[in-house]
C-alpha positions as a Python dict, from the first residue, in 0.01 Angstrom:
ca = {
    (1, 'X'): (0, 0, 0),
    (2, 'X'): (137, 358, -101),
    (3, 'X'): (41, 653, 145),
    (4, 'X'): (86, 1010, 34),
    (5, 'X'): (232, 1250, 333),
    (6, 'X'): (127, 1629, 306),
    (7, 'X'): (296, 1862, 499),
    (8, 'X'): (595, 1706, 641),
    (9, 'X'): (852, 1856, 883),
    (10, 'X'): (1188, 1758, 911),
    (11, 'X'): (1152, 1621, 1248),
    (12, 'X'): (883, 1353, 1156),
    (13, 'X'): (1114, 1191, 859),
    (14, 'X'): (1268, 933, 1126),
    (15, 'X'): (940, 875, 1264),
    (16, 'X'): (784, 821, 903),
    (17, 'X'): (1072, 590, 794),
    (18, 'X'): (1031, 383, 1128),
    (19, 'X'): (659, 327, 1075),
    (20, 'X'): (675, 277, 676),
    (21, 'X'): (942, -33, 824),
    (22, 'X'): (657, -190, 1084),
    (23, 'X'): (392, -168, 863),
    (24, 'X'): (542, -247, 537),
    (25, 'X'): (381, 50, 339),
    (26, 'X'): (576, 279, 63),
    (27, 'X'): (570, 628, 193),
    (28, 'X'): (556, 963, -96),
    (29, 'X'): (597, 1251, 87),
    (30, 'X'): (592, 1649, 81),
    (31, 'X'): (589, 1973, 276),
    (32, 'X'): (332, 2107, 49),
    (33, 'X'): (1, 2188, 227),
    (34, 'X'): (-294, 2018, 21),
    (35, 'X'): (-472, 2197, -206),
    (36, 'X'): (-657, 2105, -538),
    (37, 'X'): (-341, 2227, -710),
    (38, 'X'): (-143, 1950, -604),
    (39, 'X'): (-441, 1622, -527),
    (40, 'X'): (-263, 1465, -773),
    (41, 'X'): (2, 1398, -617),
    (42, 'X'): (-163, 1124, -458),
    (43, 'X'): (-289, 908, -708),
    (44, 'X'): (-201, 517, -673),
    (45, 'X'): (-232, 598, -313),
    (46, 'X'): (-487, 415, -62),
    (47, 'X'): (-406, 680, 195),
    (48, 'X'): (-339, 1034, 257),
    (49, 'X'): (-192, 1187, 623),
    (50, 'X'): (-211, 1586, 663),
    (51, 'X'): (-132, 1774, 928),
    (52, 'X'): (-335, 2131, 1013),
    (53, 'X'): (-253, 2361, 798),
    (54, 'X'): (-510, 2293, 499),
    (55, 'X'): (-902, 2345, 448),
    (56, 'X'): (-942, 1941, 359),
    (57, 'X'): (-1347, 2059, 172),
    (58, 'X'): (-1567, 1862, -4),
    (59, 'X'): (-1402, 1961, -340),
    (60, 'X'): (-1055, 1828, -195),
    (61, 'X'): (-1216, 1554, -82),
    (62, 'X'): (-1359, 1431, -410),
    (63, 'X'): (-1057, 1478, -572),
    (64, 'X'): (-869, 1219, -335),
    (65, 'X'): (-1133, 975, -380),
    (66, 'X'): (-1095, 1047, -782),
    (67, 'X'): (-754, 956, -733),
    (68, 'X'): (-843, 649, -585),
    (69, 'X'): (-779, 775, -203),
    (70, 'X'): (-986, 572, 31),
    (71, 'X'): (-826, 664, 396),
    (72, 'X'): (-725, 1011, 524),
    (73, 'X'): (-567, 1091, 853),
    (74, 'X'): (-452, 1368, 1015),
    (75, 'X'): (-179, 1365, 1205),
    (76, 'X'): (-330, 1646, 1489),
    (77, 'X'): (-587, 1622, 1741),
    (78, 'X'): (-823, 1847, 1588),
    (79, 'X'): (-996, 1745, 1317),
    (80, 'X'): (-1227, 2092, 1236),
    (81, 'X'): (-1004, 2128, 881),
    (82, 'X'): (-1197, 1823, 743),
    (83, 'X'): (-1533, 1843, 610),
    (84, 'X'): (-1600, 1467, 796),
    (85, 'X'): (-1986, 1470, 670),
    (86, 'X'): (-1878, 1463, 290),
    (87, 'X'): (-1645, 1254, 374),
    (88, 'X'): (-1837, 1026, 500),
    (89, 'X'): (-2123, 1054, 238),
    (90, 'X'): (-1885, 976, -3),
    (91, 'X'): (-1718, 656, 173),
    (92, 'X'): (-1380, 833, 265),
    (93, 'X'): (-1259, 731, 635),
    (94, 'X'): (-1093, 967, 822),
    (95, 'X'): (-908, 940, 1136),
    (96, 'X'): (-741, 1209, 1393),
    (97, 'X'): (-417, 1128, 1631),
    (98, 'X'): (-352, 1093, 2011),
    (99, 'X'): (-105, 1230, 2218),
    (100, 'X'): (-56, 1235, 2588),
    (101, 'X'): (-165, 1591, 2737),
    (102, 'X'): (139, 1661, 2919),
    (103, 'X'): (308, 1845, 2675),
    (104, 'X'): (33, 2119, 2637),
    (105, 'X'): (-20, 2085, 3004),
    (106, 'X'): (277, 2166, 3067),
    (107, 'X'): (321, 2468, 2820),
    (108, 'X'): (-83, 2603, 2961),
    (109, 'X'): (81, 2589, 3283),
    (110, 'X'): (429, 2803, 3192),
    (111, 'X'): (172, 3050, 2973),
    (112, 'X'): (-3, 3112, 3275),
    (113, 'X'): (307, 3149, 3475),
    (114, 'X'): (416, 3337, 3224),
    (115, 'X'): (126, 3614, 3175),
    (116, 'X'): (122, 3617, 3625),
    (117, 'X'): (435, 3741, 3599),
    (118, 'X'): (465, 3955, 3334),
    (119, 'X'): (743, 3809, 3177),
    (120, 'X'): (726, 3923, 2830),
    (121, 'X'): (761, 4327, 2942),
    (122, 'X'): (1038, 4207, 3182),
    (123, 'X'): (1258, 3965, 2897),
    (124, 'X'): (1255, 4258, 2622),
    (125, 'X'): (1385, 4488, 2915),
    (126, 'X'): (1664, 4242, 2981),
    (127, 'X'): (1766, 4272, 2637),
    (128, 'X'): (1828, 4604, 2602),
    (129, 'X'): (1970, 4569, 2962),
    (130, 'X'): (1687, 4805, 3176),
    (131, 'X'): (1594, 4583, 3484),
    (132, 'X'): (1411, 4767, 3631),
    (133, 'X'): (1095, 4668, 3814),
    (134, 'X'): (799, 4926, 3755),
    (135, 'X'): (527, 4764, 3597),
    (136, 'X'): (627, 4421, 3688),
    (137, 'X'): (479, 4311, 3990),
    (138, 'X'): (337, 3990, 3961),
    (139, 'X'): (25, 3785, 4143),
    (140, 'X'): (77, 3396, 4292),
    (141, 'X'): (-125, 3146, 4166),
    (142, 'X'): (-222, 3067, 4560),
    (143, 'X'): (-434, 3373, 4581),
    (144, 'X'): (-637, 3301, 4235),
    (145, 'X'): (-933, 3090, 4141),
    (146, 'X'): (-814, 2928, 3799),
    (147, 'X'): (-1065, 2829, 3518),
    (148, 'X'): (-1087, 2553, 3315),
    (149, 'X'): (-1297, 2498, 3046),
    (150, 'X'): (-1292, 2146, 2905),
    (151, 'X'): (-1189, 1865, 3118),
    (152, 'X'): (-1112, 1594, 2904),
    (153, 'X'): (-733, 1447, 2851),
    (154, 'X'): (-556, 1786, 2823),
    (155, 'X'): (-848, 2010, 3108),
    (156, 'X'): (-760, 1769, 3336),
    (157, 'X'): (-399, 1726, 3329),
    (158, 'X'): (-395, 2132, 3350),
    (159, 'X'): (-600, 2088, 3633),
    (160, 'X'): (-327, 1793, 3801),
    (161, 'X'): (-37, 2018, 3744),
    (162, 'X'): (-215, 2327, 3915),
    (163, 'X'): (-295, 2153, 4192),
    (164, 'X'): (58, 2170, 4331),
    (165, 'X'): (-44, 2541, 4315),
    (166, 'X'): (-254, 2572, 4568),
    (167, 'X'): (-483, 2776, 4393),
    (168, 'X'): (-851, 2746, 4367),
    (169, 'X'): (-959, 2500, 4030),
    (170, 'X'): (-1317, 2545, 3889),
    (171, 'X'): (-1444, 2379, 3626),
    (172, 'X'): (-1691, 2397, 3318),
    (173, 'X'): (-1745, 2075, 3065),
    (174, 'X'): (-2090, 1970, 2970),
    (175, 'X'): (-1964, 1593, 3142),
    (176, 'X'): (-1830, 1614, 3464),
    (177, 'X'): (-1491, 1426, 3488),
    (178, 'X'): (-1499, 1182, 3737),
    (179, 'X'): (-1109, 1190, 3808),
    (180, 'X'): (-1107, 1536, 3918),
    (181, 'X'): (-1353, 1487, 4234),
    (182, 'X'): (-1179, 1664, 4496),
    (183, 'X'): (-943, 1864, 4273),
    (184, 'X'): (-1195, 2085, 4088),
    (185, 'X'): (-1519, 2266, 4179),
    (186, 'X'): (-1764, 2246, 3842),
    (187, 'X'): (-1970, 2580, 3824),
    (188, 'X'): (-2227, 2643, 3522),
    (189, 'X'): (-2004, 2871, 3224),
    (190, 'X'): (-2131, 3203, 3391),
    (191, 'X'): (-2053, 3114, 3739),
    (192, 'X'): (-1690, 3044, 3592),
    (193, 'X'): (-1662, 3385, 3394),
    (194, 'X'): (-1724, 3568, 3692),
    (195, 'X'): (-1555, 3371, 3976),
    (196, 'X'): (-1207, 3304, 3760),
    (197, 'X'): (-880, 3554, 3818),
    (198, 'X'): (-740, 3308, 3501),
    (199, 'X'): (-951, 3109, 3233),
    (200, 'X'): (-774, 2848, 3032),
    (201, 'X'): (-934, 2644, 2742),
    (202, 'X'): (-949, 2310, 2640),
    (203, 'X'): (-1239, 2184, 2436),
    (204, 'X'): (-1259, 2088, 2063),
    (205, 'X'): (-1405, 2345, 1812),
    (206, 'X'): (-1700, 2296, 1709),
    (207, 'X'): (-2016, 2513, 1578),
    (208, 'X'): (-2166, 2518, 1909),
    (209, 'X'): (-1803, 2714, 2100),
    (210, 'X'): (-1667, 2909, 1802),
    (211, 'X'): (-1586, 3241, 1959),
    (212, 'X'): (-1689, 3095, 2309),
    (213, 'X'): (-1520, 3381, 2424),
    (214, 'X'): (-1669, 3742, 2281),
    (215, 'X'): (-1775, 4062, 2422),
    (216, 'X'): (-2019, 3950, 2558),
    (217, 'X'): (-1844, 3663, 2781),
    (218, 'X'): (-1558, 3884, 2818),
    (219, 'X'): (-1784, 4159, 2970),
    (220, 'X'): (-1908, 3892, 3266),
    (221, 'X'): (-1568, 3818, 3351),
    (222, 'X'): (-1309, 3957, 3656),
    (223, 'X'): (-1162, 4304, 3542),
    (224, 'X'): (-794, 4217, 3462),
    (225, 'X'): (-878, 3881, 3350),
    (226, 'X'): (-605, 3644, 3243),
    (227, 'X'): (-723, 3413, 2945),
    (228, 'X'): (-517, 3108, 2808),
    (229, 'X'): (-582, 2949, 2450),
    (230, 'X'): (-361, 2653, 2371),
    (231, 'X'): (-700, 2477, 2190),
    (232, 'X'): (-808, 2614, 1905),
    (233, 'X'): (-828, 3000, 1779),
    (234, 'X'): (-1166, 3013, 1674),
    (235, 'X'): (-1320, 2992, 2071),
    (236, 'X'): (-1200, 3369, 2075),
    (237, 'X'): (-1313, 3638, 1877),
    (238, 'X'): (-1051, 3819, 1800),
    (239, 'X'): (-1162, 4125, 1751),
    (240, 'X'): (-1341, 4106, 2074),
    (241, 'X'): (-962, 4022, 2283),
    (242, 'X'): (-838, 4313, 2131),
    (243, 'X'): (-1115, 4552, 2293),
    (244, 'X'): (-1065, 4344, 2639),
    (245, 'X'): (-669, 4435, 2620),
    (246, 'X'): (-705, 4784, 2507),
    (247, 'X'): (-1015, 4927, 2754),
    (248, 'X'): (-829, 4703, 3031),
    (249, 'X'): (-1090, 4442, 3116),
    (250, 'X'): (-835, 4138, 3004),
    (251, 'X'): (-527, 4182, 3214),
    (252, 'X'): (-329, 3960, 2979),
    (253, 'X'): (-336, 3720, 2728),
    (254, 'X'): (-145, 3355, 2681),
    (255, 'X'): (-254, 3247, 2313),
    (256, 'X'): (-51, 2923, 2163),
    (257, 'X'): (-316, 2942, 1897),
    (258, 'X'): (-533, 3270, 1779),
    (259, 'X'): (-804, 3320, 1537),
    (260, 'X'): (-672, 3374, 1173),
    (261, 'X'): (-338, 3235, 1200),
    (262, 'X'): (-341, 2997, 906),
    (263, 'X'): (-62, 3063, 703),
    (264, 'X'): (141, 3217, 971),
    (265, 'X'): (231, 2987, 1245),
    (266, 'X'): (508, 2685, 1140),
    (267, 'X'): (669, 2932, 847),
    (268, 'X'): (966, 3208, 853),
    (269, 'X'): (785, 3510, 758),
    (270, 'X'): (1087, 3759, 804),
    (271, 'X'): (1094, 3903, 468),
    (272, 'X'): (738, 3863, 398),
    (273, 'X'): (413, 4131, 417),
    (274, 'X'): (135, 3957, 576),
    (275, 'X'): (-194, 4139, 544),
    (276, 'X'): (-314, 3985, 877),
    (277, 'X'): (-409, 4317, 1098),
    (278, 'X'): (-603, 4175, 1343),
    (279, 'X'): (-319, 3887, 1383),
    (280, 'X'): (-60, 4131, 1442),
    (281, 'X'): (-215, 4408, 1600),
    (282, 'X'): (-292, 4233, 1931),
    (283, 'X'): (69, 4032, 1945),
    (284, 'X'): (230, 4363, 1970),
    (285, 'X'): (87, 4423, 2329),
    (286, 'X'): (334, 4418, 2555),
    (287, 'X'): (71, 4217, 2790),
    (288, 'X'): (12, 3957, 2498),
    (289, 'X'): (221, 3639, 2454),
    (290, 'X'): (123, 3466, 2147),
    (291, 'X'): (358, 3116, 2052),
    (292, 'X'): (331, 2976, 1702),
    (293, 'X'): (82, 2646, 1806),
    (294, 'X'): (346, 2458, 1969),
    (295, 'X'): (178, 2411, 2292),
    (296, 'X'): (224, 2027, 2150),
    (297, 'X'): (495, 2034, 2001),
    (298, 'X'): (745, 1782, 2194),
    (299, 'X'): (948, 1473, 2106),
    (300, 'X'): (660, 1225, 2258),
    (301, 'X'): (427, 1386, 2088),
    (302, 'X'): (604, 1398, 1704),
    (303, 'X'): (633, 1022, 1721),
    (304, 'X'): (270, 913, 1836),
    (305, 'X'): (123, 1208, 1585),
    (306, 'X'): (326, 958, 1294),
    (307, 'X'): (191, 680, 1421),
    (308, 'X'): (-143, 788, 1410),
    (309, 'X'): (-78, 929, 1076),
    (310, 'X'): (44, 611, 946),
    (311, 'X'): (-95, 295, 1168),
    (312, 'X'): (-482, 478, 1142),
    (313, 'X'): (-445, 444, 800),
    (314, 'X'): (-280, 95, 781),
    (315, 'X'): (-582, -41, 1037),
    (316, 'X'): (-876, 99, 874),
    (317, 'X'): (-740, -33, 524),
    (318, 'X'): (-688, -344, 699),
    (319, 'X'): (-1007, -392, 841),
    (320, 'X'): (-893, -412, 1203),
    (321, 'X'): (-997, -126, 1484),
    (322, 'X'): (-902, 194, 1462),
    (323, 'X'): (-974, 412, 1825),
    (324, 'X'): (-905, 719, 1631),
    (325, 'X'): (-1152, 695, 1341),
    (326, 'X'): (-1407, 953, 1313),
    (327, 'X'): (-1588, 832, 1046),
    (328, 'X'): (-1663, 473, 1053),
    (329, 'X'): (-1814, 305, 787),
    (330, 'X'): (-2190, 208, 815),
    (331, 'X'): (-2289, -118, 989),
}
């Protein structure tokens, strides 16, 4: 079986070569994005693996299945790229990747350590060697209620590593997570807009959350508000986090991932002019950290994204289960 590889990095080559090896499948790969432009590149393959950085539509869809594509996979948690109801309509099975949450644990953790403290003002200082200390007086997490919205793999680990914090944890999730009894206090969404000194998210888009967080949400929340995005950019208007930061109302932001940022993040854009206003407009802030969506971005996490990519595909086409698939075909 031959599996066509869109948007490859350097660091997942050894990973692809391993699993190509274990599953005995000829690997064509690319750092191209997918686009109509370049389907074609796939045909004789069974299988196609993508990463984020593409609108997979319905149009892009039927031209993998033209070119005899039967199994798609994308090598990322999220999955909102992919038009999975064509897909499925037209017999195409799709399936997402796993990681464990530590990683973006972790980095939610250091953004919100990192906003607390100021420490973007206070490293451009150092570099132009002014150490002073106006401006820069921080808060401890022991003295804030922290908010978490999601608690599935990734809410809940958050919520593990802030424990050691001794600050207050309360939660919103439409299903309570039974592992966090004790360790978090769930409150309805308003209760935890207005009772949280920091909000951090961790849900899935979907239609029902995009731009979760808008004037309106902003408006019931603490005045100096600290709000951490390492999910998905769409759950935050950004027009509307650019009001909060310039009237005041959000106190800071910590944004791995921000609304409009396709094309940006994962590329050198040093000698480029990027008509993104919005984008760049709020990262100038000085109370606005915004990474370049690599909140997962670890060694651990690499190798079990390619192994999604590539076992998914090799167990669906196989027959055998797939816990990833998100479009199984009917029984």
């Amino acid at each position: 079986m031959k599996i066509m590889v869109y948007e490859v990095r350097p660091d997942e080559q050894a990973d692809l070569e391993q699993q190509a090896a274990l599953h005995g499948v000829e690997l064509a790969v690319t750092d191209a994005v997918p686009t109509l432009e370049n389907a074609a590149l796939a045909a004789g393959c069974a299988g196609v693996s993508i990463l984020g950085q593409g609108r997979i539509d319905a149009a892009l869809l039927d031209a993998f299945y033209a070119q005899g594509v039967r199994y798609l996979s994308t090598r990322t948690i999220g999955y909102d790229h992919i038009d999975l109801d064509h897909a499925r309509s037209i017999g195409l099975r799709v399936c997402n990747a796993r990681y464990d949450p530590n990683g973006v644990a972790d980095f939610t953790v250091m953004l919100i350590l990192m906003c607390l403290r100021h420490y973007k003002q206070a490293l451009w200082r150092g570099q132009v060697n002014d150490f002073s200390l106006a401006g820069l007086q921080g808060r401890e997490m022991k003295d804030l209620t922290i908010g978490i919205i999601g608690t599935g793999r990734i809410g809940a680990q958050v919520a593990r590593n802030l424990s050691g914090f001794g600050c207050r944890l309360v939660a919103y999730d439409l299903r309570q997570n039974p592992a966090l009894e004790g360790m978090v206090t769930y409150v309805d969404f308003d209760g935890l807009l207005s009772q949280s000194d920091v909000i951090t998210l961790h849900m899935p888009l979907l239609d029902s959350n995009r731009h979760l967080i808008n004037r309106e949400t902003i408006a019931k929340m603490r005045d100096g508000v600290v709000i951490i995005n390492c999910s998905r950019g769409e759950m935050a208007d950004i027009e509307a986090l650019i009001e909060g930061i310039e009237t005041g109302k959000i106190g800071a932001l910590g944004m791995d991932t921000v609304e409009g940022d396709e094309g940006i993040i994962h590329a050198d854009h040093r000698v480029d002019i990027l008509p993104n206003r919005n984008w760049f407009y709020l990262h100038q802030f000085r109370n606005v950290i915004m990474t370049q969506h690599m909140a997962f971005y670890t060694d651990a996490a690499v190798a079990s994204m390619v192994s999604c990519g590539i076992g998914g595909i090799c167990a669906m086409a196989a027959g055998e289960p797939c816990p990833t698939e998100l479009t199984p075909p009917a029984v």
